[in-house]
N, C-alpha and C positions, 0 to 999 in steps of 0.2 A: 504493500500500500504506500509503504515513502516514496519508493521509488516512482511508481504511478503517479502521484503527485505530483512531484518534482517534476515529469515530465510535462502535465497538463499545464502546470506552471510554468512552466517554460517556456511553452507555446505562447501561453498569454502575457507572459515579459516580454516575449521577442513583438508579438502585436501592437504593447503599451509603446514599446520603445520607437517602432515604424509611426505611430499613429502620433504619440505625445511627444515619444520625445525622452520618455521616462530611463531610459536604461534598464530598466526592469525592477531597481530598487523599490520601488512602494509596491512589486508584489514579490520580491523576492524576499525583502525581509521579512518583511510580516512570516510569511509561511516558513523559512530557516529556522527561525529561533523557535515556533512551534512546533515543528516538527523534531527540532535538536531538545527541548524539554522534556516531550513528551519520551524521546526514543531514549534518553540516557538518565540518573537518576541527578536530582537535584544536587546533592553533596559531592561527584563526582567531577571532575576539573573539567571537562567537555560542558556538564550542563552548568557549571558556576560562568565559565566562556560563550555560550549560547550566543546572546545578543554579536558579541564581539565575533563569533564564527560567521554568523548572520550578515553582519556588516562586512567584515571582509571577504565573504564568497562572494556575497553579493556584488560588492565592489571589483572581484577580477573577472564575474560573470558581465559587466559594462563592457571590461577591454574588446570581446570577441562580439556583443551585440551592434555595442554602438559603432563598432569598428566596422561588419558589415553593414550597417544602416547607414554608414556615413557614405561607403562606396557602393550604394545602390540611388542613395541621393543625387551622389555627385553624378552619378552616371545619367541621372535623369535631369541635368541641371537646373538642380532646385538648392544650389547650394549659393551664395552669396560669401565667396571665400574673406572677402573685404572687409568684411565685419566682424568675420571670425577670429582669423589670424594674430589680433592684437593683442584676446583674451589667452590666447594657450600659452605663454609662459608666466602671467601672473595666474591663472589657472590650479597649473601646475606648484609651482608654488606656495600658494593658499591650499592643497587639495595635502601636500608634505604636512602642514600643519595641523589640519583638520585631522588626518592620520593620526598622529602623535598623541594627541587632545586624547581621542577616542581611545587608541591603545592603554592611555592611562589611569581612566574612569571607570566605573562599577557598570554594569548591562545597565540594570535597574537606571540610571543616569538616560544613557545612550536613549533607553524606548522613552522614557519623558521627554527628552529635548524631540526626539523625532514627534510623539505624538503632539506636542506645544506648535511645529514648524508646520504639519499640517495642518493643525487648527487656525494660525496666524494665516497662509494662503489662502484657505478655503475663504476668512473672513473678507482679508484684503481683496480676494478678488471678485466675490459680492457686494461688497460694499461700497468701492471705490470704481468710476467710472474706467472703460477701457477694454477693460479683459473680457466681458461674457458678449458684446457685441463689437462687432469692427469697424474700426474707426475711417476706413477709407481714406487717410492720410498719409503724406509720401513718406516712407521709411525714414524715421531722426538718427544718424549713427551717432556714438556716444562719442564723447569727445576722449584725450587720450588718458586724461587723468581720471573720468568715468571710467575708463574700460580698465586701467589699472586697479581700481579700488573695487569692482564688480567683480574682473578677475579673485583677486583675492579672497573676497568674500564670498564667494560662488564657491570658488576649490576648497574650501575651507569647510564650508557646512557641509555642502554636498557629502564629502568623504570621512567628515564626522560623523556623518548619519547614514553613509553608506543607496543614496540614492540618485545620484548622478546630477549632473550642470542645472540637470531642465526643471528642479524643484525652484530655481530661481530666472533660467532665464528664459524662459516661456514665459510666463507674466511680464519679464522685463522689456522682451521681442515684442511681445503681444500691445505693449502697451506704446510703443514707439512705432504702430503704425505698421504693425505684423498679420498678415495673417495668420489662423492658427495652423494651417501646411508651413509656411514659410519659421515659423519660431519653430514647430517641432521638427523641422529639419535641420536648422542649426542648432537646436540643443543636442546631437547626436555627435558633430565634433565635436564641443562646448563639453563633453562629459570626457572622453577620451581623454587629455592630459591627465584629467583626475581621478581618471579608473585606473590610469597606469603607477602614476605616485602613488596613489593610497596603496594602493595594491603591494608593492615595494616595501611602503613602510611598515604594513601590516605584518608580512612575511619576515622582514629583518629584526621589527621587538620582538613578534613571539620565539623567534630563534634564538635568542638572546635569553630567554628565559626558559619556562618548564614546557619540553614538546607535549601536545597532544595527543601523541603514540602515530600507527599505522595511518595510511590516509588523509594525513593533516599536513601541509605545510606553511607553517604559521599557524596563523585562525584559517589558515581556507580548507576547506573539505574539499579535497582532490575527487571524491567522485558523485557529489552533488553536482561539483562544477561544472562537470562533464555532462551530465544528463543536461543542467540548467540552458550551457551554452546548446547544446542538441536540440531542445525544445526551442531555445529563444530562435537559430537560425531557422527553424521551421514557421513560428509565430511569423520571422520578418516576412517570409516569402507568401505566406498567407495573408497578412496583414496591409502588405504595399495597397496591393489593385484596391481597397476599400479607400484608400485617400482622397480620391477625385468623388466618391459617392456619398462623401461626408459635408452638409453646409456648415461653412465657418461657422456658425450661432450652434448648432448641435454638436460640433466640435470641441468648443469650450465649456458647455455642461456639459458633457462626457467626461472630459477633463477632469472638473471639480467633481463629479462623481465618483471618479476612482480614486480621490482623494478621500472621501468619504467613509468611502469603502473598505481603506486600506486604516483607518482610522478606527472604527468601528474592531477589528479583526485585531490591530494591538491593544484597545481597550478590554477586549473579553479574552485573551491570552494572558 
């Protein structure tokens, strides 16, 4: 049954990631650390690690989703390289920090800041004008010291909480005059720099300290990964062709939807 999971979930990280943007972290955590609680006993070092397995499988499962979402985009030129390119070494950057942050803190920590970060989106982005319909406005690019400090703060949370770029720059695309196709296509580079830092960091603390045993390197579970990544490249190739059949306005309650969703599923875990 994990394994079953894992792959159904995988499918539908790989469709979030095509469709939002998500890199698959709002469903890939949520369901790692449930399932890593459930399969292993509380007192034992895997389930005290949970969250922190959670976040960083999740986190090396982005390298291989977002990485083919990014060259099915770009192949389809919906990518706006111009925009993006300024973000990926403060990204990267911000994403080393965020890493660290996380390696050092308790699970119990990690699931309240993430659940706080979705509940602060979901709000902002009903409440404040921009996000749920489209503005018809010509693209604003950020200026350089915007893209500096976004960068940073983007790779920082993101890989704190183990959910990829787009937890921040979808709303941020969306609101400078984005469609939601065009933001969840740059959130798919946008997440890369910080799937591969985190990822890095995650693996060099826990080596550093007490292994996980067999199957682990670091916090990553070597063969959830494998299933995750298996299901996410199926989800992207299933998921592309629904892009053009989605309207921008149903696009973005979808969006806050699975925000919701994924909310809901760490409050009752």
């Amino acid at each position: 049954m994990f394994w079953l999971l894992l792959i159904v979930f995988g499918i539908l990280s790989g469709m979030t990631t095509v469709l939002f943007g998500f890199g698959g972290g709002f469903v890939a955590v949520p369901l790692l650390f449930a399932l890593t609680t459930l399969s292993y006993p509380s007192g034992s070092l895997i389930g005290q690690s949970a969250m922190h397995i959670a976040v960083a499988t999740s986190t090396a499962t982005m390298i291989f989703g977002a990485g083919l979402a990014t060259l099915r985009r770009h192949q389809e030129g919906q990518l706006r390289w111009k925009y993006v390119r300024p973000l990926l070494i403060p990204l990267a950057v911000g994403a080393t920090g965020g890493a660290v942050t996380a390696a050092a803190v308790s699970g119990p920590w990690i699931k309240g800041c993430f659940m706080v970060y979705i509940g602060l989106t979901v709000f902002d982005a009903v409440l404040r004008p921009g996000f749920i319909h489209e503005s018809h406005a010509r693209f604003r690019p950020l200026s350089a010291r915007a893209n500096l400090f976004a960068g940073l703060t983007m790779g920082g949370v993101a890989a704190f909480l183990g959910v990829g770029g787009s937890v921040m720059s979808v709303p941020m695309m969306r609101r400078r005059g984005a469609s939601m196709s065009e933001a969840s296509a740059l959130a798919n580079p946008v997440s890369l720099p910080m799937a591969v830092a985190g990822t890095l960091v995650y693996v060099f603390l826990a080596w550093r300290g007490q292994s996980l045993g067999n199957g682990f390197v670091g916090y990553i579970n070597l063969p959830a990964l494998a299933v995750l990544v298996a299901g996410s490249w199926c989800g992207i190739y299933l998921g592309a062709p629904l892009l053009s059949k989605i309207p921008d306005g149903a696009h973005a309650r979808l969006y806050l939807a699975l925000l919701i969703l994924m909310f809901v599923v760490l409050l009752t875990t």
